[in-house]
N, CA and C atoms as a LAMMPS dump frame, in Angstrom:
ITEM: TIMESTEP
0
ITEM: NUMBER OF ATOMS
348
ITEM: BOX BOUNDS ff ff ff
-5.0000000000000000e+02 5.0000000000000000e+02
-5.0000000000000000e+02 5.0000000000000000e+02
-5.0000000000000000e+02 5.0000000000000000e+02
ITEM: ATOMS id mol type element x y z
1 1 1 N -14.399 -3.732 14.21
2 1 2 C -13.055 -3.511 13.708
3 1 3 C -13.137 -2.592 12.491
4 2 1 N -12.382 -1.448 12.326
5 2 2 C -12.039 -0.819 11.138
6 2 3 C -11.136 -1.008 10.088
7 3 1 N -11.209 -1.29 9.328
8 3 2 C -11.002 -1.73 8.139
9 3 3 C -10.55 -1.087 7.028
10 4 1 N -9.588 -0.906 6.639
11 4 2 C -9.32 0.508 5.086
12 4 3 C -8.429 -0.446 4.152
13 5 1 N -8.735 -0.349 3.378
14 5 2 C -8.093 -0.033 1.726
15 5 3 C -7.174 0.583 1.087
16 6 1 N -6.038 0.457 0.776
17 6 2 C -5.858 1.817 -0.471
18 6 3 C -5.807 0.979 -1.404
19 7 1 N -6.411 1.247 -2.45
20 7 2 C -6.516 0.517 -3.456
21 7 3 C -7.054 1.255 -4.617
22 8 1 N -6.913 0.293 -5.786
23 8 2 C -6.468 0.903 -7.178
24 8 3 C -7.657 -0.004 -7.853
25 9 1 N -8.704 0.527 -8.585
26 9 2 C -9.544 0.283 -8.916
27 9 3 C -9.011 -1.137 -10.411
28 10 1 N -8.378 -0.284 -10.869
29 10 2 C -7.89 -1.358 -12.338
30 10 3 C -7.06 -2.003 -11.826
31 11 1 N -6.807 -2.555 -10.85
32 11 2 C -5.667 -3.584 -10.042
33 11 3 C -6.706 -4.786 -9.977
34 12 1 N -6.733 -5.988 -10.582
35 12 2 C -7.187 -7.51 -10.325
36 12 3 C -7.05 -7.863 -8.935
37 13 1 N -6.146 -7.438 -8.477
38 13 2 C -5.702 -8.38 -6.793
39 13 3 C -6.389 -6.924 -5.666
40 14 1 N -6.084 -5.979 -6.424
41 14 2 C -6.65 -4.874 -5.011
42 14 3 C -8.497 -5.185 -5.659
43 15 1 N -9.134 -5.403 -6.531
44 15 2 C -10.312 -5.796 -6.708
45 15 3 C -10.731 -7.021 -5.979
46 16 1 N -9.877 -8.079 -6.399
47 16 2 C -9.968 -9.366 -5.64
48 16 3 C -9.96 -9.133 -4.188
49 17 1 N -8.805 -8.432 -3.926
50 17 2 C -8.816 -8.189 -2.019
51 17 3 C -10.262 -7.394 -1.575
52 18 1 N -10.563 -6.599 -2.189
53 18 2 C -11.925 -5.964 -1.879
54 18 3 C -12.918 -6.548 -1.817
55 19 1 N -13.422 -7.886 -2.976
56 19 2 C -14.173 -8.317 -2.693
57 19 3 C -14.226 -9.481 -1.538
58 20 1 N -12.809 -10.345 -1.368
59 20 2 C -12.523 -11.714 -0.058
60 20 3 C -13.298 -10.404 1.293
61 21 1 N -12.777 -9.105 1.11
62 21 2 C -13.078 -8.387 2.539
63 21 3 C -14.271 -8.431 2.857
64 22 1 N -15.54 -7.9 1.299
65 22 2 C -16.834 -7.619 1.105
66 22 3 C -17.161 -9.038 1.551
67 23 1 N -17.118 -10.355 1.056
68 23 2 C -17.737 -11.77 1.535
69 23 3 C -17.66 -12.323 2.853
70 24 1 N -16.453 -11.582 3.737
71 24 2 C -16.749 -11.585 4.619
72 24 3 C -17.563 -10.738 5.707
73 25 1 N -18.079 -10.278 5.167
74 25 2 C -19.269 -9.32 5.788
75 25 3 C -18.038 -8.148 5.776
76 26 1 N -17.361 -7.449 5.603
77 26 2 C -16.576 -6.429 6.057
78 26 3 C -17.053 -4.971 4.727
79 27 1 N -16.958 -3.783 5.061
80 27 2 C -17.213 -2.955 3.886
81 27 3 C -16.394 -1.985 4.852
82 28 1 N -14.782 -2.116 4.096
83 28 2 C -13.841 -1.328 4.408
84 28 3 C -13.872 0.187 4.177
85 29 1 N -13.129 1.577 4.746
86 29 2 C -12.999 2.355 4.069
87 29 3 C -12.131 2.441 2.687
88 30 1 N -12.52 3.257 1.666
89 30 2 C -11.573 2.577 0.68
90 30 3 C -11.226 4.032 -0.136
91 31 1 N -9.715 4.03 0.295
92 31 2 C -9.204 4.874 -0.463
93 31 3 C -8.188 4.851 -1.581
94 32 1 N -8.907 5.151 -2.789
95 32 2 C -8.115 5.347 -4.101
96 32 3 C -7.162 6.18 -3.644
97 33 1 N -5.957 5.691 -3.713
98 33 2 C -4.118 6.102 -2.851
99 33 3 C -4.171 7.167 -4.819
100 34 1 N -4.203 6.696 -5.665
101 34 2 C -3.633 7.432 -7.122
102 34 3 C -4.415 8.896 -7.159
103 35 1 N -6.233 8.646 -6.288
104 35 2 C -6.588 9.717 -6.397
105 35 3 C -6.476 11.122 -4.977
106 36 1 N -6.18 10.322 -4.011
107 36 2 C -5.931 11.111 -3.126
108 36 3 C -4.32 10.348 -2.424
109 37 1 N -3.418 10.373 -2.545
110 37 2 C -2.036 10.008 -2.329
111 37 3 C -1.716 10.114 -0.815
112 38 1 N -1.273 9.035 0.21
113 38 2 C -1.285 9.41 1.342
114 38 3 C -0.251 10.133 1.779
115 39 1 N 0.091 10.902 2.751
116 39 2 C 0.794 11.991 2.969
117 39 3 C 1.908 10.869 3.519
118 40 1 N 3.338 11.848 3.677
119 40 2 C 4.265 10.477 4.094
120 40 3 C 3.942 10.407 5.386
121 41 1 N 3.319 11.301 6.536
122 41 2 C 3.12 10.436 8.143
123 41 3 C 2.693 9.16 7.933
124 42 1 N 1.455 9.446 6.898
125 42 2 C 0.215 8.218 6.735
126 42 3 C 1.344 7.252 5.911
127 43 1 N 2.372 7.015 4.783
128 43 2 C 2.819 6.231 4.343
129 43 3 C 4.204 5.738 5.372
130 44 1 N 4.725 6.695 6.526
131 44 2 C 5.398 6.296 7.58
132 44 3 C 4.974 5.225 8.425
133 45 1 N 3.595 5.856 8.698
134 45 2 C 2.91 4.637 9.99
135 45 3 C 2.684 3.273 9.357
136 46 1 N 2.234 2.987 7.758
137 46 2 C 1.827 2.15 6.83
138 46 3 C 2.973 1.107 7.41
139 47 1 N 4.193 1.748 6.786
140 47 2 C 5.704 0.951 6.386
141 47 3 C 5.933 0.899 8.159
142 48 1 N 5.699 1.154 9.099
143 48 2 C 5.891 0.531 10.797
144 48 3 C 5.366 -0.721 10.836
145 49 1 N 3.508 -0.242 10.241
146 49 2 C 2.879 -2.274 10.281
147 49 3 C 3.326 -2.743 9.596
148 50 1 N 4.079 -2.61 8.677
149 50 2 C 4.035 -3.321 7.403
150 50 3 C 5.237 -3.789 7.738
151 51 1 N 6.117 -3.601 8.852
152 51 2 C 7.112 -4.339 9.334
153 51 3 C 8.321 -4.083 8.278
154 52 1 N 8.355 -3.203 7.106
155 52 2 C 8.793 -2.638 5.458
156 52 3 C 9.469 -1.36 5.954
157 53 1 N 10.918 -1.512 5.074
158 53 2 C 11.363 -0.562 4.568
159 53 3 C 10.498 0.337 3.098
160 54 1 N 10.794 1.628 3.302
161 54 2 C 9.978 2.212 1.56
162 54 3 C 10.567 1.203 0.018
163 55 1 N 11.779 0.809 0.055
164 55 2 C 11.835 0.317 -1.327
165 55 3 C 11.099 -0.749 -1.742
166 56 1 N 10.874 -1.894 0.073
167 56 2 C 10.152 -2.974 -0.094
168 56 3 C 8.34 -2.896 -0.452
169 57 1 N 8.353 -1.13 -0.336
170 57 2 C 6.957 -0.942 -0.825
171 57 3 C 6.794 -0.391 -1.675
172 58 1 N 7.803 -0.611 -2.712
173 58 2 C 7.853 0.23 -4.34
174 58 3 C 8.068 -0.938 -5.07
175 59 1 N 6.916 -0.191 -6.277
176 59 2 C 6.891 -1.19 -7.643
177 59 3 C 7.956 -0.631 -8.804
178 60 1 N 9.23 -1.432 -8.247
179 60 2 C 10.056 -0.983 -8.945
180 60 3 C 10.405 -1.433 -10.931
181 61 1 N 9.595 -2.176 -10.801
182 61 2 C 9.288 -1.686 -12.379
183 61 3 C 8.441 -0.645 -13.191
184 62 1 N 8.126 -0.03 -12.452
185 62 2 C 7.445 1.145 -12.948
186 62 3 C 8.588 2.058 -13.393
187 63 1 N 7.675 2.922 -14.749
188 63 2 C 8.454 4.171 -14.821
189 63 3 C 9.753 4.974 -13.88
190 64 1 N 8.677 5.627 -12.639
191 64 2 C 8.515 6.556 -12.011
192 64 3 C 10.079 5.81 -11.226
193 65 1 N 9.915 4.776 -10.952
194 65 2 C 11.254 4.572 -10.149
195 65 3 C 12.499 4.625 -11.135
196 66 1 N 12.401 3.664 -11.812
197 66 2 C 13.98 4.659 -13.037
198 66 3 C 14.169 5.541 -13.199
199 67 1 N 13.11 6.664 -13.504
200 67 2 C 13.17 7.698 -13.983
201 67 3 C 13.654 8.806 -12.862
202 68 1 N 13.354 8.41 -11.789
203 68 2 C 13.867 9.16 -10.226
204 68 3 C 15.111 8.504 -9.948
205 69 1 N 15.727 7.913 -10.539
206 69 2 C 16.738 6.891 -9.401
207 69 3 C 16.711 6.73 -8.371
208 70 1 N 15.461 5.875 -7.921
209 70 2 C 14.811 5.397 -6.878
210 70 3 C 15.925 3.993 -6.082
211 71 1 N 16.4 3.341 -7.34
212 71 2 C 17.236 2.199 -6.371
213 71 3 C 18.923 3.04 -6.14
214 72 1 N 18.983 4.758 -6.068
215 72 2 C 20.387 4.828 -5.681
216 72 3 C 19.937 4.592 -4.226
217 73 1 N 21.405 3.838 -3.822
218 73 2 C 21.096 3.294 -2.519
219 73 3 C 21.722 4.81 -1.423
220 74 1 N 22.356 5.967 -1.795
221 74 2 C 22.709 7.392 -1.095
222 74 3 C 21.193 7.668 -0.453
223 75 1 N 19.787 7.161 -1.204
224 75 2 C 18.739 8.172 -0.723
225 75 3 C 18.35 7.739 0.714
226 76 1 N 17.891 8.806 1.159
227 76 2 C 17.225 8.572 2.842
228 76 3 C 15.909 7.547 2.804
229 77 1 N 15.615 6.742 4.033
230 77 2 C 13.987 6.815 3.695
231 77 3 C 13.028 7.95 3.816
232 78 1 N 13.321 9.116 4.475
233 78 2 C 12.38 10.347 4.124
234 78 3 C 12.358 10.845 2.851
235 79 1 N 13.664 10.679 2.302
236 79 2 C 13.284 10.949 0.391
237 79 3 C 12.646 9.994 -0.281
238 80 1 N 12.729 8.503 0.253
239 80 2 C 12.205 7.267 -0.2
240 80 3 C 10.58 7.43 -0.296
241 81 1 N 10.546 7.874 1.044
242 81 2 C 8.707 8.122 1.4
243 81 3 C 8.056 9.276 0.847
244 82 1 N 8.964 10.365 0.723
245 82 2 C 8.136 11.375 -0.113
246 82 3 C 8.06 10.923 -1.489
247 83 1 N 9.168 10.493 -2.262
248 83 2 C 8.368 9.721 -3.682
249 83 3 C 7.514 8.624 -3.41
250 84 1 N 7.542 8.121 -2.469
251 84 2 C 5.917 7.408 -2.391
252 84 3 C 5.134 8.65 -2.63
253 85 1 N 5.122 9.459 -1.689
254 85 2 C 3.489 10.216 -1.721
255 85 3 C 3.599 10.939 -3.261
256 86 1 N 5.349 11.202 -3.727
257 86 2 C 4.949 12.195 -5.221
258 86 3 C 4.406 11.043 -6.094
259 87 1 N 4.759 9.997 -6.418
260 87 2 C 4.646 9.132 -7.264
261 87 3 C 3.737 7.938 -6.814
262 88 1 N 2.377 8.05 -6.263
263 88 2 C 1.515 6.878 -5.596
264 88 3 C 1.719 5.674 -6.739
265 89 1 N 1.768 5.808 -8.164
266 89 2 C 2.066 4.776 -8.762
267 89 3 C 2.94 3.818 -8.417
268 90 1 N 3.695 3.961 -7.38
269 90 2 C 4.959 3.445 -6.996
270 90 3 C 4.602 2.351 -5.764
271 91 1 N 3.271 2.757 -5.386
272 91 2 C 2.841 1.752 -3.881
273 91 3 C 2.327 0.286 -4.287
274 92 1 N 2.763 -0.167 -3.731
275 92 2 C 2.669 -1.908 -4.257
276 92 3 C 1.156 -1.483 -3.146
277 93 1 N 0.092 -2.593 -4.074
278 93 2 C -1.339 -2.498 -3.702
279 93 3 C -1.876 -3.865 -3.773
280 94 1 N -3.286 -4.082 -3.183
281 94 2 C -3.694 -3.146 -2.053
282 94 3 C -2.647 -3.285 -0.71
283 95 1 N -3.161 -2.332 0.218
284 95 2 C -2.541 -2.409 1.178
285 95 3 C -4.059 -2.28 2.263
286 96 1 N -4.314 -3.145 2.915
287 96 2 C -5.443 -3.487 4.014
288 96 3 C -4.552 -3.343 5.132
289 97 1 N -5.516 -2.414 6.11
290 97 2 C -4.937 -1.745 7.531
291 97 3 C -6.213 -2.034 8.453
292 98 1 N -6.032 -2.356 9.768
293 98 2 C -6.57 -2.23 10.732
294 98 3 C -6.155 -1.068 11.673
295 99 1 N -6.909 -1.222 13.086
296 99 2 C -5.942 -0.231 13.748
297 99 3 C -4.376 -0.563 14.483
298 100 1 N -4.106 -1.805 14.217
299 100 2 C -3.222 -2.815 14.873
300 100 3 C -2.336 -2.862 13.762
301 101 1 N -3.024 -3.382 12.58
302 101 2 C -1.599 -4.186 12.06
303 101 3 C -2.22 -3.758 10.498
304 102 1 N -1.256 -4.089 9.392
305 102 2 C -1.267 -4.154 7.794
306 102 3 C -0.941 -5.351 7.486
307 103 1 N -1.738 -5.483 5.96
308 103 2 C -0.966 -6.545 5.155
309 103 3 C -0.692 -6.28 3.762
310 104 1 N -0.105 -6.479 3.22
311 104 2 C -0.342 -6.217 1.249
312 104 3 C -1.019 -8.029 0.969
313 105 1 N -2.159 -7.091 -0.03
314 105 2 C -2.817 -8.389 -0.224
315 105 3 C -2.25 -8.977 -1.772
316 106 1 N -1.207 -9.276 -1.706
317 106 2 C -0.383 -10.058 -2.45
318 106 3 C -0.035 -11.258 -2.044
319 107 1 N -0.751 -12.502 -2.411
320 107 2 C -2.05 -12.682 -2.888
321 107 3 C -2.84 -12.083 -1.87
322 108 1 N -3.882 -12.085 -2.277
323 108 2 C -5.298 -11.283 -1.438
324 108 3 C -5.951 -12.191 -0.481
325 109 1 N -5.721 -13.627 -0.147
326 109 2 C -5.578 -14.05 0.692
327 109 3 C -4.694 -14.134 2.237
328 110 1 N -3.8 -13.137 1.535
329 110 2 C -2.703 -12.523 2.958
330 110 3 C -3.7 -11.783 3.76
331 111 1 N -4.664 -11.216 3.266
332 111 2 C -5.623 -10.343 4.531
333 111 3 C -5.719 -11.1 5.247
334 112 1 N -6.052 -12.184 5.057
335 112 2 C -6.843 -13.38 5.909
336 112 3 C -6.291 -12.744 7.218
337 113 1 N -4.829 -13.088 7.533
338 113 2 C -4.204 -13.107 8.568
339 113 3 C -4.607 -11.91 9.766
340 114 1 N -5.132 -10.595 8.785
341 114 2 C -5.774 -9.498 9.623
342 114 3 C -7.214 -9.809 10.156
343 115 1 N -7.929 -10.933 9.922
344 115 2 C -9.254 -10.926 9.993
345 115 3 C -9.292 -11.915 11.12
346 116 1 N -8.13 -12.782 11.277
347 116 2 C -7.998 -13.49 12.792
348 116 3 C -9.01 -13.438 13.621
């Protein structure tokens, strides 16, 4: 099974989720989303498993969403998803993907459910 990451190195819970993955024998691909930002196809297909609309995958206390008026409710989700990819600060993390399905590991015991 393949296994990925996006995850945020100074994040406690995307650390924590990395390591529940690592103890289970798993060594995911792991991509820092802040240093390489996924394009919106890749944050489109994300928000399909993720069963998620884009706002339900924004950390809307951040900056970046006030400062955009991210909660006017006029915007599209294609404008929704491209400030995902402008603003990766904005992606609630980690986010663990298979080729099947996602979870946000909030808590980081939600992977579990992918490791079935």
């Amino acid at each position: 099974m393949t296994v990925r990451i996006y995850h945020n190195p100074r994040c406690s819970k995307s650390r924590q989720t990395l390591a529940l993955l690592r103890e289970r024998g798993i060594e995911p691909d792991i991509i820092e989303y802040l240093k390489h930002p996924p394009g919106t196809d890749t944050l489109s297909h994300l928000l399909t498993l993720l069963n998620l609309e884009p706002r339900a995958l924004m950390r809307t206390q951040e900056t970046e969403y006030k400062a955009n008026n991210l909660d006017n409710p006029k915007l599209s989700r294609e404008q929704l998803v491209q400030a995902l990819h402008d603003h990766p600060k904005l992606i609630e993390r980690p986010i663990v993907v298979t080729e099947q399905r996602a979870v946000i590991g909030r808590p980081p015991e939600n992977i579990l459910t992918l490791l079935e």
